[in-house]
Every structure is written in C-alpha cells, then in structure tokens.
BANU-496747 format. One record per residue (C-alpha): x, y, z. Coordinates in steps of 0.001 Angstrom, whole numbers, plus 500000, padded with zeros to 6 digits. Each point is the difference from the previous one (the first is absolute). Example, Ala and Ser with C-alpha at 12.3 -4.5 7.8 and 13.67 -1.06 7.14 Angstrom:
# residues 2
512300495500507800/501370503440499340/
# end
This chain:
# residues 147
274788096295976077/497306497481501083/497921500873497353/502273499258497097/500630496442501734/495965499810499945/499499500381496271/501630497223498552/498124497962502365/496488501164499007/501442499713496486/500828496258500299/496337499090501833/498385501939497399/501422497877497450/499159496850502382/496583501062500178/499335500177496725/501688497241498680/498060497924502860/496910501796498879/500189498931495835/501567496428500864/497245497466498345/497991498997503003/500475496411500728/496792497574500597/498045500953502893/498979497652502570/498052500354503132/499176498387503588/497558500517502148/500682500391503595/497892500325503115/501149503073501957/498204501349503167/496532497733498693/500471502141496999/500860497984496343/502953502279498108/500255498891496229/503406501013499788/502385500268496810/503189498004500802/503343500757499729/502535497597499752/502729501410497933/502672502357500035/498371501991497413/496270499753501469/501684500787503303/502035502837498955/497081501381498067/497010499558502859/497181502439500003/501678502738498173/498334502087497537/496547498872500827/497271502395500841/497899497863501759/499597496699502365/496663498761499835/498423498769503560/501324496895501623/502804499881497547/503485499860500502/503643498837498577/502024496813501769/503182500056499564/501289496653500814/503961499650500685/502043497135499927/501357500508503396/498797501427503719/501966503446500174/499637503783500676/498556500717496647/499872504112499224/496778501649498329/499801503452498850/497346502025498258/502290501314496833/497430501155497305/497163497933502220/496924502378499553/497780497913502312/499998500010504060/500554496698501491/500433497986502986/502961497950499594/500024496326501948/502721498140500205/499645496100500593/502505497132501330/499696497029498667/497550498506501984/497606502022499122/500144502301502717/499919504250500023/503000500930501310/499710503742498995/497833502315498903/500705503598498231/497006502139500286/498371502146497330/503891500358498317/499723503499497415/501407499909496679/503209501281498912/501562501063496918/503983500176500459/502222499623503176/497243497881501776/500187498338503247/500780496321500507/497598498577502168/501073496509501598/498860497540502702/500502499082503349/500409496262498934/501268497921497699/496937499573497311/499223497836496613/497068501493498561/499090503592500276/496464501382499065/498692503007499050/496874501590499993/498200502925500115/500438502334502675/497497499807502632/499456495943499360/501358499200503264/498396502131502219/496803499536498303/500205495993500603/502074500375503255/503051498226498529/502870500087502718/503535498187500448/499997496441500895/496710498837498349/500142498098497472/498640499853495956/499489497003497759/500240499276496834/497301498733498040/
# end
C-alpha cells in the first residue's frame, strides 16, 4: 500500500530533477569568504532556481570551494542531498555572519532524502566539501567574512 503512494512521488522529483537539471543556467557569480582562516570561492545562489537546483548533478567540488545560498530572510531553511553526488558539510549562517549550525560530512541521496535543518534561524547557508570543517576546525559561533 505504501509503495504505490511512493511511486508517484519519485515520479514527480524525477521530472523536477530533470527539468532543474536542462533549465539554461543563469549567470554565475561568486564571493569569496573567509571561513576558519581558510578563503572559499564559492558559487552563489540567490534565486529560486539556483537554490532549488544547488550542487546537484555535479561530480566534483574542487578544494576550498563551495555554494552560498543567500536568502532574503533569517529562517529554518531545509537542505537535502537529492541527486547531490558530492559529500559536504553544510553551514548554516545568521545574518550576522555568525555559524549557527553545522551538518557534518552529509551523504548523497537520490529519492526520499532527508531534510536536514538548523538549530537557528539562518540567512546564508554554505556548503562545502565534506571534511572542510574539521580540517580547518570550523565550529558554531565563530564567525566568516565576506570579502
């Protein structure tokens, strides 16, 4: 019985994923931010679209490289890893500028994913490879800048 509830789901984020996967990618910008001493070059996303889409379908995330997604409000913004191929760490950001959660070494995920959401009310998220903040000893209540 669950099961035939379960397919038109999958059917209807299949057909999400790939329509998110041909869209025409919109112009790419980037920042720069200063996280645990370390510089990230990270892709930004600022749209519903960029947003929606993320880091899916990519094979790889080069070192100290990441995706901002910048919101227009402070809330409990939900990240999953649908069709994500790369482990990440996953921080989430108020607007201050201050880590106010961190998701460690998050796997990827094809269909019925988890949701994984913060502690406290955030503006940006970032996400990185996995292993990023341990390497550079990133932790909750420090702080990253913008460049």
């Amino acid at each position: 019985m669950v099961f035939k509830f379960l397919i038109p789901i999958a059917a209807v984020i299949a057909i999400v994923s790939i329509v998110l996967m041909l869209a025409n990618k919109p112009e790419t910008k980037y920042a720069r931010i200063n996280v645990g001493n370390t510089e990230v070059k990270a892709e930004i996303a600022d749209t519903p679209l960029k947003q929606a889409r993320g880091l899916m379908f990519r094979k790889l995330l080069p070192e100290n490289e990441g995706m901002l997604f910048i919101f227009d409000n402070e809330d409990y913004h939900g990240f999953w890893m649908m069709n994500t191929s790369i482990h990440l760490d996953i921080i989430w950001i108020n607007k201050d500028m201050e880590i106010v959660h961190i998701e460690k070494n998050v796997q990827p995920c094809g269909i019925l994913c988890p949701v994984y959401k913060p502690k406290e009310k955030a503006k940006y998220v970032l996400e990185v490879n996995a292993g990023f903040v341990e390497r550079h000893r990133v932790e909750v209540s420090h702080f990253i800048e913008l460049l």
